[in-house]
N, C-alpha and C positions, 0 to 999 in steps of 0.2 A: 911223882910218877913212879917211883919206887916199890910205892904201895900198890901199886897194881901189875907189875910189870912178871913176876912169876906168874898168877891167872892170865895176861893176854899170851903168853906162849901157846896155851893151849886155845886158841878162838881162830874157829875156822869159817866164820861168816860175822861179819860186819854190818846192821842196819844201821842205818842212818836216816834220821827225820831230813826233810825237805826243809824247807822254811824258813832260816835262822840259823839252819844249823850246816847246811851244804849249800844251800842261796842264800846271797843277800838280797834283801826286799825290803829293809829297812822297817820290816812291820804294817809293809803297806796290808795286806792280808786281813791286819786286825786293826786297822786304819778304817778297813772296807767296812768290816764286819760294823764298828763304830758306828759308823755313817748312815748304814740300811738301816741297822735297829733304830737311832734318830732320826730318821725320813717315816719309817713304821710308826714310832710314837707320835709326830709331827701329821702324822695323816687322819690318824686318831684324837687329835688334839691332845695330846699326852706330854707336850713341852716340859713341863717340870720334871719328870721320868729323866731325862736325856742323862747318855750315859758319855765317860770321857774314855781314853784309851788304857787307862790305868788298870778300870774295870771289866773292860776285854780281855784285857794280859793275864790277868788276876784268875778270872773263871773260865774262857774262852782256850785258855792257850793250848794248842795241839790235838783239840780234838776233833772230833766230825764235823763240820761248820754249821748243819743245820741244830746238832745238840749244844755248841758251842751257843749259838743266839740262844736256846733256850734256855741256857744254865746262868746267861749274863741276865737273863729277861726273871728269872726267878731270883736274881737277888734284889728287884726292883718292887717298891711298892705296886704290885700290880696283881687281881685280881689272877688266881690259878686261871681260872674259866675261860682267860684274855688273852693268855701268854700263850696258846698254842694257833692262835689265829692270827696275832703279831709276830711270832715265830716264823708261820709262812710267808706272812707278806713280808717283812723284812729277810728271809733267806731268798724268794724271789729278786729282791732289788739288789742281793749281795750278789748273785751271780753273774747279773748281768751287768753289774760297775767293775765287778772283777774280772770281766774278760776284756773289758776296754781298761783295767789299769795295767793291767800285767804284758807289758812290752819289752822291746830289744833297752830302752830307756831305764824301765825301772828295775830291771832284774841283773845279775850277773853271780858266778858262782863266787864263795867266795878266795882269796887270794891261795894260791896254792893247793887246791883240794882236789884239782885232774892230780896232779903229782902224788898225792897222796893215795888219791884210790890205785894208780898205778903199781904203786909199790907194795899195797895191801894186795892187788892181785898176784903182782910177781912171786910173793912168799906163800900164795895158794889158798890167800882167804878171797871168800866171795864180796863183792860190793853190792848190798841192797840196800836201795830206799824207799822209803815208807811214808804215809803221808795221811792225817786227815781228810786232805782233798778229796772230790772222786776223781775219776779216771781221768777226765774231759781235760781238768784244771791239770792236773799232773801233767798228763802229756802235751799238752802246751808247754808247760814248763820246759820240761825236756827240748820242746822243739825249739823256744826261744835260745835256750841254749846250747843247744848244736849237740846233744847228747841222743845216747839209745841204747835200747836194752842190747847185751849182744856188744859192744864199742866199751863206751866209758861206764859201763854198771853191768853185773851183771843180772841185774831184776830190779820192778815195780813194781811196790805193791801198794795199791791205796783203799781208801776207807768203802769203795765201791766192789771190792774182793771178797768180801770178808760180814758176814755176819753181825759179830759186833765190834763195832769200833774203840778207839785207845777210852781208856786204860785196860781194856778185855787183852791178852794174847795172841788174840786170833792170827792179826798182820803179820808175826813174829812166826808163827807156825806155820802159815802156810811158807813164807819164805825158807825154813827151815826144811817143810816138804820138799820146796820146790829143788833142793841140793839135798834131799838122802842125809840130813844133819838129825840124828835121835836125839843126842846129849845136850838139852839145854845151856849147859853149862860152856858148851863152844861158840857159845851164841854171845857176843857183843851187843849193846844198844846203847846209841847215841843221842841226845836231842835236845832243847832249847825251853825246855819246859818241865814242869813238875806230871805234866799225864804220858809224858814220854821215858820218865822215869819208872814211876808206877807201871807201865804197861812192859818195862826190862821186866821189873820184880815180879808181875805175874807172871812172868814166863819163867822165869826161874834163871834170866840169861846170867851169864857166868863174869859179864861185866855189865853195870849202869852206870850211865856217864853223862852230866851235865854239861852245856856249854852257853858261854856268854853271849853270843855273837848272837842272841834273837830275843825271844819275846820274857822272858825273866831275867830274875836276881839269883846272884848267890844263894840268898838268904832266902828267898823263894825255892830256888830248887833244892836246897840242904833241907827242907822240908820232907822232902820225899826220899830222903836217904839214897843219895846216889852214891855208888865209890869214891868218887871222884868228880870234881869241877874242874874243866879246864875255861882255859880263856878264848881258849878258840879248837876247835873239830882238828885241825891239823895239829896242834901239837901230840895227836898222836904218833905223828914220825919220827917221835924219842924214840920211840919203844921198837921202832924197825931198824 
């Protein structure tokens, strides 16, 4: 924590991915994803294709959910011509299994993380989270959870905002609009994945920061040259 703890003096907003990295959801998310895409190839008689949850984690993780199926569906024996018509029907069945998985049952934040953004607020940095999702599935979330913009965060922003989705900037600046923040370099980014990394470093934020608690490895996200790995989104309360 050493190693980074002169650059977070200067960070005056905070994103943080959804998913793995402020929820637990134990991966249901990419559970879901899993399952449409093998109900799509199943419908197509494409049984052989079926993909396991390794290969979600692997290409899927963090980004748009509808690009997510399609980047899992291009590492698949499967004709270019096929995968954007597979892409729909299985992004169809994803939506609507994930708005019946994601309940008061399967979701909660994880251990300590109200406390945490509390105390990031107290010292005057902002709490944003960001999300692949679009809006619908985000704010659900939030409601399962008893949160809202305004209370426990101070912004949302999801893949339905914004142009182009992770690993693009986009998320990162507008949140950065959204607080009058010019210097990239005040900008923290947290998240559970190797596209949530990539998407600090395009922005140029002043901290990337991996965490264990969701849909990758170490060794996976050290791919993507973050600062730092933690084992969990809350051990940043070293550093306050």
């Amino acid at each position: 924590m050493s190693s980074i703890k002169a650059q977070f003096e200067h960070i005056k907003l905070c994103v943080f991915d959804m998913a793995g990295t402020t929820v637990n959801e134990d991966n249901l998310v990419y559970k879901t994803v899993r399952d449409a895409i093998n109900q799509a190839l199943s419908d197509e008689d494409k049984t052989a294709q079926e993909v396991g949850l390794d290969i979600c984690l692997a290409f899927g993780a963090g980004k748009e959910k509808r690009q997510a199926i399609t980047d899992i569906l291009n590492e698949l024996n499967i004709a270019k011509d096929e995968v954007e018509s597979l892409t729909d029907t299985a992004f169809t069945i994803f939506k609507t299994r994930l708005t019946k998985a994601y309940t008061e049952e399967a979701l909660a934040p994880f251990e300590g993380m109200l406390e945490l953004f509390d105390r990031l607020k107290a010292t005057g940095r902002k709490v944003v989270l960001n999300t692949g999702y679009d809006a619908i599935t985000a704010n659900n979330i939030l409601a399962i959870l008893g949160w809202s913009v305004g209370n426990e965060i101070d912004a949302l922003v999801t893949a339905d905002d914004v142009t182009n989705g992770r690993p693009a900037p986009d998320m990162i600046m507008l949140a950065m609009d959204k607080f009058g923040i010019k210097d990239t370099q005040q900008v923290l980014k947290a998240g559970d994945s190797g596209i949530d990394i990539e998407e600090g470093k395009n922005a140029n934020c002043g901290l990337c920061i991996g965490v264990l608690t969701g849909a990758q490895t170490r060794a996976q996200l050290e791919t993507s040259s973050p600062d730092i790995v933690l084992d969990k989104l809350t051990d940043l309360a070293q550093l306050l």
